[in-house]
N, C-alpha and C positions, 0 to 999 in steps of 0.2 A: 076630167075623169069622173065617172059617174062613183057614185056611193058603192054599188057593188062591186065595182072592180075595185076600190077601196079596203073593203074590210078582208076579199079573196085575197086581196098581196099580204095583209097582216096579218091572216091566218096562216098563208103559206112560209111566213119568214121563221126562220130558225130558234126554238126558248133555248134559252142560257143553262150551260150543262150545272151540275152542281158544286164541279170544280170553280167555274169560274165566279161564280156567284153562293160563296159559302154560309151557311145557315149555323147560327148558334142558340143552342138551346139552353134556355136560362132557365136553372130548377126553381120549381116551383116552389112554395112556404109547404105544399105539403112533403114535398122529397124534405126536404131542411128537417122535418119532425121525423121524417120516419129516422133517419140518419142519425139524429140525436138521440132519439128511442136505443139505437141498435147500439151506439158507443154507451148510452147507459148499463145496458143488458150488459154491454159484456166485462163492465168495469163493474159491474155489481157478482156477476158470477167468479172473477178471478183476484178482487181484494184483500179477501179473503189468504189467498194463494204467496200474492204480494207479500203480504204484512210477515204473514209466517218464515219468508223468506228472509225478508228486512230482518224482521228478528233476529232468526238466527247469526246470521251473517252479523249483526251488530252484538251480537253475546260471544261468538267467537274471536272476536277482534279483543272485545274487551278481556274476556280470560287471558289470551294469548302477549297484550301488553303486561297483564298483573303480574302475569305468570315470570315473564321476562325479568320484571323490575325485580321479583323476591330469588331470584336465583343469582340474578346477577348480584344484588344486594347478600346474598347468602356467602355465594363467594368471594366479596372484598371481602369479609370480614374473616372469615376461613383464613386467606392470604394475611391479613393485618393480625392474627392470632399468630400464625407460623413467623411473622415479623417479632410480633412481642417474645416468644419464648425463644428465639433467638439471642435478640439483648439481653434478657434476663440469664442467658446462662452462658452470654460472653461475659457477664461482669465478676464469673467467677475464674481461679486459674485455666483447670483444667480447659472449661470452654472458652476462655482466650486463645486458650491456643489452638483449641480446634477447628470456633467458628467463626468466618472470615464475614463481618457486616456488608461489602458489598455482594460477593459471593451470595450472599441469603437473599441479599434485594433481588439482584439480578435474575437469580432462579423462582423468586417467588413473583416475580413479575411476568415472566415467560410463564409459568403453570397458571397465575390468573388471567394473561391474557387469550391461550388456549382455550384453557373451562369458557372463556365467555365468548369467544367466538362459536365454540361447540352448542355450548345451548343456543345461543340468540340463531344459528342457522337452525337448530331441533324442530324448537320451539315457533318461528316464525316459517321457516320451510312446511309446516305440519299444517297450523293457522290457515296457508294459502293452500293450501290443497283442500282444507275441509268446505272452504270458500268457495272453489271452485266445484266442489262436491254437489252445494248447496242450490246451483243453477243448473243442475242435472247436466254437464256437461262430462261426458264421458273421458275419464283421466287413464285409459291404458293408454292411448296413444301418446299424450304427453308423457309420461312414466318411459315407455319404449324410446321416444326421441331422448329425453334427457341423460338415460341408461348408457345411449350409441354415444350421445354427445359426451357421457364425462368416462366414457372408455378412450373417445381418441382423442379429448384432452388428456386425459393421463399418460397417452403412450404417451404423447408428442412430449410432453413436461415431466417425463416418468423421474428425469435428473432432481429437477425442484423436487419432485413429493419426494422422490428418495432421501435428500436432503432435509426433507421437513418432517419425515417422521422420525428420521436417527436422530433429531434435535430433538424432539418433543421426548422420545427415548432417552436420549442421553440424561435432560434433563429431570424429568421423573424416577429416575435410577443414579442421579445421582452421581454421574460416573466420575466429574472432575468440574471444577468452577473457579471463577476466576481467584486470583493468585497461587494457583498450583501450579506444578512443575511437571509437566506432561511430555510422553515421546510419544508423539500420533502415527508416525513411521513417515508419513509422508515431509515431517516438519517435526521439531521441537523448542521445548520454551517454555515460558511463563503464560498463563493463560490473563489475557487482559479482558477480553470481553467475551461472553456467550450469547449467542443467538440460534435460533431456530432450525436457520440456514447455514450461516458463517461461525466458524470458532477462531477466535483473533490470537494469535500466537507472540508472542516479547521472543526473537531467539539472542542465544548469547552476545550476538555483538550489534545487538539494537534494534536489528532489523524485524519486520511487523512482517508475518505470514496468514495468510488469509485463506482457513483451511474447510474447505465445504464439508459440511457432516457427512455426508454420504460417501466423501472418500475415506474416513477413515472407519478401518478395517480390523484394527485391535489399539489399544491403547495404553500406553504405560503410565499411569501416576506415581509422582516421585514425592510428592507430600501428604497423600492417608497414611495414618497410620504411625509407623517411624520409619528410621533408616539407619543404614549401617553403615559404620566407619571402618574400614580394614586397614592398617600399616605392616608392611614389610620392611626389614631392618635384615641386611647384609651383612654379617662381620664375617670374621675369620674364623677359623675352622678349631682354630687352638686358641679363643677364648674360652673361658673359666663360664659356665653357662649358670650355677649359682650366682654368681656376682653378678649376669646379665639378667639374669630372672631378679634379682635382688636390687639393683637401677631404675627395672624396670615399672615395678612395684613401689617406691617411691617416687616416680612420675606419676602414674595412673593417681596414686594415693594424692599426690598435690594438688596434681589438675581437677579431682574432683569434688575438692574440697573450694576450691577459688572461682568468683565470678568472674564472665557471666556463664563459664561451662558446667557451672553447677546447673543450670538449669536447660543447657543443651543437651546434656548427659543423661541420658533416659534410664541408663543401668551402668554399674560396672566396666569398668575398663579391662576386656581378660586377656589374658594371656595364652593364646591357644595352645603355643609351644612351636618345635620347628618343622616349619614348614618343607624344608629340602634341605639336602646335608652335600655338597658337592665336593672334589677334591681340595680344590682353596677357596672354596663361602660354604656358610651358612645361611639359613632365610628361619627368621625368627617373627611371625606374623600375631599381629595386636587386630581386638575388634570390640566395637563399642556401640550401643545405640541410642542413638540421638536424636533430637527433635527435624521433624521433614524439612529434606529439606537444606539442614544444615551438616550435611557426614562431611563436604568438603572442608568447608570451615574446620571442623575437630579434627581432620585426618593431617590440615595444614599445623594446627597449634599444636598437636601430639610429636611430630615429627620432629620442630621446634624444638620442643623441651627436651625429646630421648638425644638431639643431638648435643645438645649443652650437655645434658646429664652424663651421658657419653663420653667429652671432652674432660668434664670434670674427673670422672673416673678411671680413665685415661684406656678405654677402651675404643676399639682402632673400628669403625666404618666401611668397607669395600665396597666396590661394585663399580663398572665401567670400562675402566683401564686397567690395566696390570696393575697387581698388587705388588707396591714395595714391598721388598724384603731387607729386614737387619741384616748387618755386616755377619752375622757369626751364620745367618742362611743364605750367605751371599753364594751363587752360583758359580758352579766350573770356570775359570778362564780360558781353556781350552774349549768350552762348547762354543763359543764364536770363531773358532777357527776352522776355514774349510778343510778337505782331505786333501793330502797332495794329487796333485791333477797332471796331465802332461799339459798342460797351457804354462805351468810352474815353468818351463825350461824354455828360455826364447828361440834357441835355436832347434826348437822341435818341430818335424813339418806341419802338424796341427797349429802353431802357432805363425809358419810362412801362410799356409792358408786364409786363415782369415786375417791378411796383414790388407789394407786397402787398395785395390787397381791405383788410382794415382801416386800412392805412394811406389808401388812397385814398379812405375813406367820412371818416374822420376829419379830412382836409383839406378835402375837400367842405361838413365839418358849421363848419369853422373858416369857410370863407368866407363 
């Protein structure tokens, strides 16, 4: 093949598209400068920008931990003061008997663990937000979402918070704490432990009730305060009520003279007078007040003594069953006897009548 026909076929054969033969372009040292130039420029125009922000953001944080540490620290001590004057004024009577040392812990542990849950969310909830402020990122959105979210956690848990604020209520008020004698309605008893959520109930025969704040609805405390002892005493209607008022008075007078009801006995033992005057009783009712708590105890030992005292004086007790009566009030002997009746006469038809079919077949079969 000649030279011309040669270079016609290799110009006529087909260059290589750019797909299949890829071309890469490697930057220059001068693109490399301008590049560096342009990330200088623009870290020289916005460090500025930076720093301000680092700032702040790092002076927020730190006020925001200070801040924490001296409120929390504010409030042990708040709580360990309300602990001190506690002791200090159980160690006299009166406040022995008012103030109950776990009762104090318990309540002051509950108020200080609130207060510091309260601030540490305030105070650190606040902090991130001012944070977020700080990178201009627009916080209504956040604010709206979090607003939806803790509305339909609240419905959903509306039970919990119900229970968690009548606790933190109860508690700041005060209403009752452990070793008191409470009627929650739902439950009653001795109060063993308090919580937030839970009120822990002793009822009479041991058993532990586990009562959610939220359900209760009113509440009866049986130990602020004092309490009162009432006795009713039944006699008869023709005792001598001097001499009953005059028995009765030296019991009141002994009992309150003797331990330990000397010191259960908050006041006098009165005698209110009679209660109901009936055909055969009287009701002669006693009332006394005493430390919470204890009217049963006094109501048992008062009853006690009026009955000795009673026996001694030899005045008579009723209530129950019929009252004997003395031979000389002894009752008609005729009042237990029926009227004459025709049932009296055996051979009265009224008497054939209700005589029994077997028997009546059986006489028949004799005849």
């Amino acid at each position: 093949m000649s030279l011309p026909a040669v270079l016609l076929a290799a110009g006529s054969s087909p260059s290589p598209t750019p797909s299949e033969s890829p071309t890469t372009t490697v930057p220059t040292l001068q693109d490399a400068q301008e590049s560096a130039a342009n990330t200088a420029s623009w870290v020289e125009q916005n460090w500025s920008t930076w720093l301000a922000i680092g700032l702040k953001v790092l002076l927020v944080v730190v006020i925001a931990v200070v801040l924490r540490k001296v409120v929390l620290r504010a409030i042990t001590k708040f709580i360990d003061r309300m602990n001190r004057t506690a002791e200090s004024a159980e160690g006299t009577t009166l406040g022995g008997l008012l103030v109950n040392a776990e009762r104090r812990r318990q309540r002051s542990q509950a108020i200080g663990s609130v207060l510091r849950s309260v601030a540490s969310f305030l105070i650190l909830g606040t902090a991130a937000l001012m944070v977020l402020s700080s990178f201009q990122i627009d916080l209504a959105p956040l604010l709206a979402s979090a607003g939806v979210a803790g509305v339909a956690i609240g419905f959903g848990a509306r039970n919990l918070v119900t229970d968690f604020l009548s606790g933190v209520f109860m508690i700041l008020e005060d209403q009752y704490g452990v070793g008191d004698s409470i009627d929650a309605g739902v439950a009653s008893g001795e109060v063993v432990e308090v919580g937030l959520r839970v009120t822990k109930l002793r009822g009479a025969d041991g058993e532990i009730w586990y009562v959610r704040n939220g359900e209760i609805k009113r509440i009866g405390n049986l130990s602020q305060g004092w309490a009162t002892a009432g006795v009713d005493v039944t006699l008869r209607p023709s005792e001598d009520l001097d001499r009953v008022r005059a028995t009765l008075d030296e019991v009141a007078e002994k009992m309150s003279k003797e331990e330990p009801w000397n010191e259960l006995l908050w006041g006098p033992i009165q005698i209110l007078g009679l209660d109901s005057v009936l055909i055969d009783s009287m009701v002669v009712r006693l009332s006394a007040k005493t430390m919470p708590g204890k009217a049963l105890t006094v109501e048992r030992e008062l009853r006690w003594r009026i009955k000795r005292a009673f026996d001694a004086a030899d005045i008579r007790i009723v209530g129950g069953g019929p009252v004997a009566t003395s031979e000389a009030e002894a009752a008609d002997p005729t009042d237990g006897v029926a009227a004459p009746s025709a049932f009296s006469n055996s051979d009265s038809p009224q008497v054939a009548a209700t005589t029994p079919i077997a028997a009546q077949r059986s006489s028949a079969a004799g005849k």
